[in-house]
N, C-alpha and C positions, 0 to 999 in steps of 0.2 A: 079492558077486562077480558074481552074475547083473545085479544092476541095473546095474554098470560097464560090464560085455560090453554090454549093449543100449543104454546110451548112445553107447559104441562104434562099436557098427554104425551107426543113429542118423547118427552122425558121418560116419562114411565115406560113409553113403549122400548125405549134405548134399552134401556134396565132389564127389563123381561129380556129382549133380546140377549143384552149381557150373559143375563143369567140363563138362558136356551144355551150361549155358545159354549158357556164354562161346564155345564152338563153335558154335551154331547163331547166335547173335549174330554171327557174325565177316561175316557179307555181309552189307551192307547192305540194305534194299529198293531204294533208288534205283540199284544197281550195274548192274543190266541197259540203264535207260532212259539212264542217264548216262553208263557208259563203252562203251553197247552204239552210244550214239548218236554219238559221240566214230570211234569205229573205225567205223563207216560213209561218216563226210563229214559226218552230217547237223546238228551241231554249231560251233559255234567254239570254238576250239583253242586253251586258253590253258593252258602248261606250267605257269603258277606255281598255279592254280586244281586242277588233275589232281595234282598234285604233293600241296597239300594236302590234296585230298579221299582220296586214297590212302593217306595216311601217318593221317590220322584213323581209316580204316576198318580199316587192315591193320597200322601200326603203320609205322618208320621203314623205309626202302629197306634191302634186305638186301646192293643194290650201288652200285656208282656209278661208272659204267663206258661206254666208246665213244658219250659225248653223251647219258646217261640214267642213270635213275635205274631199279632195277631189282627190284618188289616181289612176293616171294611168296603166293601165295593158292589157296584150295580154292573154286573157284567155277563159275558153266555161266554161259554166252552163248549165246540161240539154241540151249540144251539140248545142248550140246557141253562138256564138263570145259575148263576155264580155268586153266592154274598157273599165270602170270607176266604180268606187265602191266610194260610200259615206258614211260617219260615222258621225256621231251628233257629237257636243262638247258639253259642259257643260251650254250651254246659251239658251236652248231651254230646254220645259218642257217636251219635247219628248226624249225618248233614238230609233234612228232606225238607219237600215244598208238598204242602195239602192245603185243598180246598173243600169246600162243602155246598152242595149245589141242593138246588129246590125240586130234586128227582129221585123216584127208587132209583138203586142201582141196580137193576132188569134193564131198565131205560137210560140210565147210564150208558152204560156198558155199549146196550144197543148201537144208543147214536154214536160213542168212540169207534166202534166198528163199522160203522156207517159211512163215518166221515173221515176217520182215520186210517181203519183196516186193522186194526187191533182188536185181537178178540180177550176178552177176560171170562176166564170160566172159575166156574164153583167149587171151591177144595174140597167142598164136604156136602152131603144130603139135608143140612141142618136148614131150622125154618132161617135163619139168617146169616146165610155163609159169606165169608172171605171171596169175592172174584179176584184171581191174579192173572197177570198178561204175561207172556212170554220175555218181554224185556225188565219185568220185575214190579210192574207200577198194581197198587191196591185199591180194589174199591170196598169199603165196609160200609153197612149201615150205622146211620146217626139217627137218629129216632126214625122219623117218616121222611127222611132224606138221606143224600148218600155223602161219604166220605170218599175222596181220591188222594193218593199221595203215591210218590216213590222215595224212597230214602236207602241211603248209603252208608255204609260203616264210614268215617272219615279216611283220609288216607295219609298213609304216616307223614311224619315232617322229615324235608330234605334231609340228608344223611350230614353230618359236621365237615 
């Protein structure tokens, strides 16, 4: 009876550990340099390429919704909490990659110039403005948190 219990435990403890290694697995290493670089500008913008690399890392889209594709995740950018990352589909004439973080963007912004070197300033005086950065990429407010994206007009198709 004792040696069953301690296989037991044994067991469960495998499992928890399972389940530690498969969460701590779930970011990848390259998710900083590659979607961090993506939401900057600093990048090119290919939605079938983001699309894939997201749904390998995170698993398939939990939406698919107003021209995106729309994937949950526990992650930091720039040391700011990341839930949700959005990627264009094919029906908008925009190719872009946004995310939505658990931060004003005052504090945003902050830490991309922080850690980045990118500064995002205020288009306008208004209580809730636009920050844009030099290479093109957007911070707006989402209710009490912030929205980042950069997006592209698409670019034409190969000539015939």
């Amino acid at each position: 009876m004792l040696r069953r219990a301690a296989c037991l435990v044994r067991a469960g403890a495998g499992a928890v550990l399972a389940l530690a290694c498969v969460t701590a697995a779930a970011l990848p290493s390259t998710f900083e340099p590659t979607v961090g670089s993506a939401l900057l500008c600093r990048s090119q913008l290919d939605n079938a390429y983001f699309h894939s690399y997201l749904t390998t890392a995170f698993g398939p889209a939990y939406k698919h919704e107003a021209g995106a594709y729309w994937f949950k995740l526990d992650g930091t950018l720039w040391g700011k909490p990341v839930k949700e990352i959005m990627v264009s589909d094919d029906t908008s004439e925009l190719v872009f990659v946004a995310a939505v973080t658990d931060s004003k963007p005052e504090e945003l912004a902050e830490a991309i110039r922080s850690s980045a070197g990118i500064r995002h300033r205020a288009v306008d005086a208004s209580p809730y403005p636009l920050r844009v950065s030099n290479p093109g990429s957007v911070i707006a407010y989402q209710n009490d948190k912030s929205k980042i994206y950069c997006a592209r007009y698409k670019p034409l198709p190969p000539a015939p």
